[in-house]
Every structure is written in structure tokens, then in C-alpha cells.
N, C-alpha and C positions, 0 to 999 in steps of 0.2 A: 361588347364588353371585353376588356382584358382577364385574360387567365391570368388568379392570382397567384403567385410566387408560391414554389413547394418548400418546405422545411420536410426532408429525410432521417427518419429517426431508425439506428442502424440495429436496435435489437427492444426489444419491450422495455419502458421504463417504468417505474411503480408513480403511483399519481396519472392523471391524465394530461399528456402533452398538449399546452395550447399557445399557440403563437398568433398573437392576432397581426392578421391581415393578409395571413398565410392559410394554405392546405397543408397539415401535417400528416404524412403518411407514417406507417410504424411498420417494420417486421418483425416478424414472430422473433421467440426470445432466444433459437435456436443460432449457433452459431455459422453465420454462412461463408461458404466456401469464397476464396477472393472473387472467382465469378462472376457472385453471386453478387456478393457484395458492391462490386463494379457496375453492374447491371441495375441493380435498387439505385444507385446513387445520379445514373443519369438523366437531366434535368435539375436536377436539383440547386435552387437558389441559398441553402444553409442543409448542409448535414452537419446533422447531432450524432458526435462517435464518438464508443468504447473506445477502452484504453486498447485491447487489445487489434482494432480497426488501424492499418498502416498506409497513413496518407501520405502519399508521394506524389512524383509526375503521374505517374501513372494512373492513380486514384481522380487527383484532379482533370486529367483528361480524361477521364469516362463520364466526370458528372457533368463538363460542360463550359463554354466559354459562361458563361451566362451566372456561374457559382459567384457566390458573395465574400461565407464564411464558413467556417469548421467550428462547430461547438463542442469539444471535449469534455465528456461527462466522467468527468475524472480531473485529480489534482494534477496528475502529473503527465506532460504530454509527448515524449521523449519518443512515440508514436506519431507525432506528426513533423514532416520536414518542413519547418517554421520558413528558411530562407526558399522554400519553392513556394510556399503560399505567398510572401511577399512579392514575389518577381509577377505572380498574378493578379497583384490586388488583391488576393483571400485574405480575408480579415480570419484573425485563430481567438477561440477563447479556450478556459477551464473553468472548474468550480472549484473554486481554494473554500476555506470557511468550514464550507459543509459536511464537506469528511472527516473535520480535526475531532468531533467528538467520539464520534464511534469507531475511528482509528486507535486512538487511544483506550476505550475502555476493550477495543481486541487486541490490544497490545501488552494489556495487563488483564487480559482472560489466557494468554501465552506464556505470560511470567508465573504466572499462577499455579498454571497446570501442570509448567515443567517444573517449578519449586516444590510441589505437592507431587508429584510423579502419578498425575491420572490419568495418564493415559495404561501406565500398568494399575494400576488402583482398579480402574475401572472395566479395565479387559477381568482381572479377577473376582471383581464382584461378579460380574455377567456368568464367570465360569461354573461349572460342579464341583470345583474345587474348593469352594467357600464351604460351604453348607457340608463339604462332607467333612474339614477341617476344621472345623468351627469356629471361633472368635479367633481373631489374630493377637499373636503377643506383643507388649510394647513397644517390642525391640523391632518389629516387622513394617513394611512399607514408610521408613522414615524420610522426612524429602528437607529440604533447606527453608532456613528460619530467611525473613529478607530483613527484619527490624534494623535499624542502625547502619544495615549496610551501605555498600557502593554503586548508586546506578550512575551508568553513563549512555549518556543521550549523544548520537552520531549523528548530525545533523541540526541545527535549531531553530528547526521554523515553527509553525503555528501548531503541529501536531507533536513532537518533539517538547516543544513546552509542554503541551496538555499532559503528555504521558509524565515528564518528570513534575506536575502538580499533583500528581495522584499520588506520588509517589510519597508527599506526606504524611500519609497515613500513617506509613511505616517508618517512619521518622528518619528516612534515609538520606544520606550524602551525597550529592548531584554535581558530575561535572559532566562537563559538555565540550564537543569538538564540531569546529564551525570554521567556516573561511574568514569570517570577518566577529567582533566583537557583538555580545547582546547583553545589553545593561539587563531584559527583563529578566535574565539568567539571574544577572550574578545579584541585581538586589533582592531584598527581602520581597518575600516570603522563601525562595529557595536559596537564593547566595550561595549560587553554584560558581564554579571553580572552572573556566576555560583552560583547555590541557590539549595538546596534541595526540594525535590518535592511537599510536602507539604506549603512548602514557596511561592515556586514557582505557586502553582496552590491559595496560596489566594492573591496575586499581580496579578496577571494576567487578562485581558478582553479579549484576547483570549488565549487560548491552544490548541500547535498543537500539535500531537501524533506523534513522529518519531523513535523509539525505536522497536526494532527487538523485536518477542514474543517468548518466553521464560519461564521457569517454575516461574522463579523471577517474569516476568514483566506480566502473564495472570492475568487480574482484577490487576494491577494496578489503573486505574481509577478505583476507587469503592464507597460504598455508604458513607464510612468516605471521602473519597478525595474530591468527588463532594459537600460535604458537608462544605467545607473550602472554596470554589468559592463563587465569586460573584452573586448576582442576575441578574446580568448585561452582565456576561460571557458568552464567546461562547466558546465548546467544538469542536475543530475538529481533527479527524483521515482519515489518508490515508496509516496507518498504517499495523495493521494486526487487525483483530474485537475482536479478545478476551481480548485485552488488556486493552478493557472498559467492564465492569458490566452493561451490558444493560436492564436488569430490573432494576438495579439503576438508571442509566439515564434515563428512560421513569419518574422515580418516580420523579426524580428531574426538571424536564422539565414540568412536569405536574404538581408540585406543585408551581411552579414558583419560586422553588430555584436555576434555570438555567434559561437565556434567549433564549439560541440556542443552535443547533447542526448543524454537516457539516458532513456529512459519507459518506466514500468511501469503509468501508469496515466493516463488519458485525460478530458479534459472533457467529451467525451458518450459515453461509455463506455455501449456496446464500439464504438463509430463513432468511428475516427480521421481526427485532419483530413487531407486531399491534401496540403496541403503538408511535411507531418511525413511522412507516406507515401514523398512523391516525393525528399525528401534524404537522399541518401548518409550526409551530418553528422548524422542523426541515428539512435540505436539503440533500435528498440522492443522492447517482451516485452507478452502480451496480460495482465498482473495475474496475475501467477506468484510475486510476491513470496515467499511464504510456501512455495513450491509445491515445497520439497525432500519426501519422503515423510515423513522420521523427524516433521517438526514440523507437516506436516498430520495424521498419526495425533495424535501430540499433544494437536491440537484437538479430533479428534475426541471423544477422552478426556474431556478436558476441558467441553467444553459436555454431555456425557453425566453428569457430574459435576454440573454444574450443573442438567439438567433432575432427576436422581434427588434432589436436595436437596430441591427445588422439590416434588415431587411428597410425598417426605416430609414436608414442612411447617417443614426447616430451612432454614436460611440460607446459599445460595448462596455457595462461594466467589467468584467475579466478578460480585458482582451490580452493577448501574451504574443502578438504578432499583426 
């Protein structure tokens, strides 16, 4: 009997990985050194890989002439070198779809937090200072009203919309910056307002980052863009981290040319910078965006889907290479 084809699953996924007609192996949920990582991958007929997993020649030469596909358990794959898996046959997927909900409701647990200022809010309830000062007066811990306001969406694909549908609630005025035109923008229910980016980030009291990173779009936010914002503005990404200048944004947060930040995700990620650290104004999550359960099993689902096609010899639902 033939040894069945392995499917490489490159860190713990929530749900149980099954790819029929494969052995699926997993590793622990710890992050492994490239080595390591090198080393788990060879043999392998379909690895399932984090975003943060950087597949290259080198990656594919360890796993084997014998490799299929790459399933990226992630939307965005700016991690994997698309034009070297094609020159091998590597069939590449993602999971689009599955992140868009729970990107969004941590995109607007970031708007939230930094328009409410709970990250100081909440450092001082914690403290001995509450209790020995007793109830706060009116005029104390005041944060930004959003009703009516301006959000602008950088970016507008499937999560981008999600975040400016929520934004309903608050009855707010939605423009959007994109390479190309999106009718589901501009018609009803939001009849949002397509504007170029710089337009776009000096209207705005919030901006959310939704834009895939790319040689264009790294330091897009940068010390000219954040410079056209409001005093009043909040800056949030749940994006990819490079796509803000983050010695810009400490500088402008701390000069009070910015009111807040929201981050989900980091320019040298998982190493955030001190200055983002040490302000109040700002609110972090360490890349949790997707990180409700129902929509990581999901994924799970999903890229399992995608390596059993692969192994099949069909056609990948999200294939992106």
C-alpha cells in the first residue's frame, strides 16, 4: 500500500484538522524557530500556514519536490512568494470570508476603546486611586462622542464594508478610499462617498485600515498623511502593521496631533514600539482580529477544504496562485 499524502499543519488550529485522504500532522501552538519550521515542513504534500510562516525558495525546498500546495490560514498572504510557488506547481490558497466578521466587530472594539479612553479608564479603576478619591466628577475621564460623525474606510473589500455597516448604529457618514470604484459602498444602505486618501484621512474622525500590504501601500499612513488628520481623530488598523509609519504615529499621538489609536497589528510584529506601549491613547490587541472561535473553526474548515481539493487534483476553492 501507498503512504498517504501528509497535510503539515504549522501551529495548533481551534476545531479539529481533517483532510480526507491525507495524514494530518500539527505542531504544538508555539512559535517555531525557521529550523524548525523547515524541518516540520519536509515531506510534505499541502502545508497549512500562519500568516506569520514566510514561504519562499527556501521554505519550498525543504518541504520537497513532492509539495502540492500552501494553504494560508489567513486573508492576507503577503507571506507567501506567489511567483516561486507558481514556477513549482504550488497551488497557494487563503481564507477570505471568514475573518470579515470578527475583524470587524475588533475593529470596532478599537474605535470604542480609544473614543471611550479605556485603556486609562480602566488602568484607574484597577488603581487605589479610585476608592481613595471617590466617585469621579462630570467633567472627568470625557472621550469622543462618534454619532453623526466621519468614518473613513482605507481599503474596501469584504471587511471594510463590514466595519463601515456597523457603523450605522451611529448614524455616521462613510467615505471610502480604494483603487477601483464599489457600487456596494456608494448605494443605499451606506452611500458612501469614494475620495482619495488624503481627502479622505482630513474628513475623517475615525480611520480604519483595511487595505492588503503591499509594496504601494507599506507606510501608506505616514508622517505627511497623519499630518492632514484631525486633532480629534482616531487612527485604527486591523490591517497589516506596516502599513502605518509607526514612529510617525507615536510622534503624532504624542504631540497631540492625534487623539487615539486602535492596533491590532504592529510594524514589526509581535515587537511593539515603546511609544505605543507607554500611551494611555492608545489601545492594543496582540492580532486577534479574527480570533472570535465560531470564525477561526471556520478557517479551519476552510484551508482543510482547500488542502483536500489540492491533494485531490481539483481546484481549490480560494486558490490565489
Amino acid at each position: 500500500m501507498s503512504q498517504m499524502p501528509i497535510v503539515s499543519v504549522t501551529r495548533t488550529p481551534p476545531g479539529l484538522p481533517k483532510v480526507l485522504g491525507a495524514e494530518v500532522r500539527v505542531r504544538s501552538d508555539e512559535r517555531p524557530t525557521r529550523e524548525e519550521l523547515l524541518a516540520f515542513v519536509k515531506g510534505s504534500a499541502v502545508v497549512i500556514t500562519m500568516y506569520s510562516d514566510k514561504v519562499d525558495n527556501e521554505f519550498l525546498d525543504a518541504a520537497g519536490p513532492q509539495l502540492l500546495g500552501v494553504c494560508n490560514f489567513a486573508v492576507g498572504y503577503e507571506n507567501i512568494d506567489l511567483e516561486a510557488c507558481r514556477r513549482r506547481g504550488v497551488k497557494a490558497t487563503n481564507t477570505p470570508n471568514a475573518v470579515t466578521e470578527g475583524t470587524a466587530d475588533m475593529a470596532w472594539t478599537l474605535i470604542l476603546g480609544a473614543a471611550r479612553r479605556i485603556i486609562e479608564a480602566d488602568r484607574y479603576a484597577r488603581s487605589p486611586e479610585y476608592p481613595r478619591r471617590g466617585n469621579l466628577g462630570m467633567a472627568e475621564f470625557l472621550g469622543l462622542d462618534l454619532t453623526g460623525r466621519t468614518l473613513h474606510i482605507v481599503g474596501a473589500g469584504r471587511i471594510g464594508f463590514a466595519v463601515a455597516m456597523r457603523s450605522r448604529g451611529w448614524g455616521m457618514r462613510v467615505c471610502y478610499t480604494a483603487r477601483g470604484r464599489h457600487w456596494d459602498f456608494e448605494l443605499a444602505p451606506l452611500a458612501a462617498e469614494r475620495v482619495e486618501l488624503l481627502e479622505g484621512l482630513r474628513r475623517a474622525d475615525v480611520v480604519s485600515i483595511h487595505c492588503p500590504l503591499t509594496p504601494q501601500t507599506r507606510h501608506l499612513i505616514n508622517r505627511d498623511a497623519l499630518a492632514v488628520m484631525k486633532p480629534t481623530a482616531i487612527l485604527v488598523n486591523t490591517a497589516r502593521g506596516p502599513i502605518v509609519d509607526e514612529s510617525a504615529l507615536v510622534e503624532a499621538l504624542d504631540s497631540g496631533r492625534l487623539y487615539a489609536a486602535g492596533l491590532d497589528v504592529f510594524e514589526h510584529e509581535p515587537v511593539v514600539h515603546p511609544g505605543l506601549i507607554a500611551n494611555p491613547r492608545v489601545v492594543l490587541s496582540p492580532h486577534i482580529g479574527s480570533g472570535a472561535e465560531r470564525y477561526r473553526v471556520m478557517m479551519t474548515e476552510m484551508a482543510c477544504e482547500n488542502a483536500a481539493a489540492i491533494i485531490a487534483g481539483a481546484e481549490p476553492p480560494n486558490r490565489i496562485a
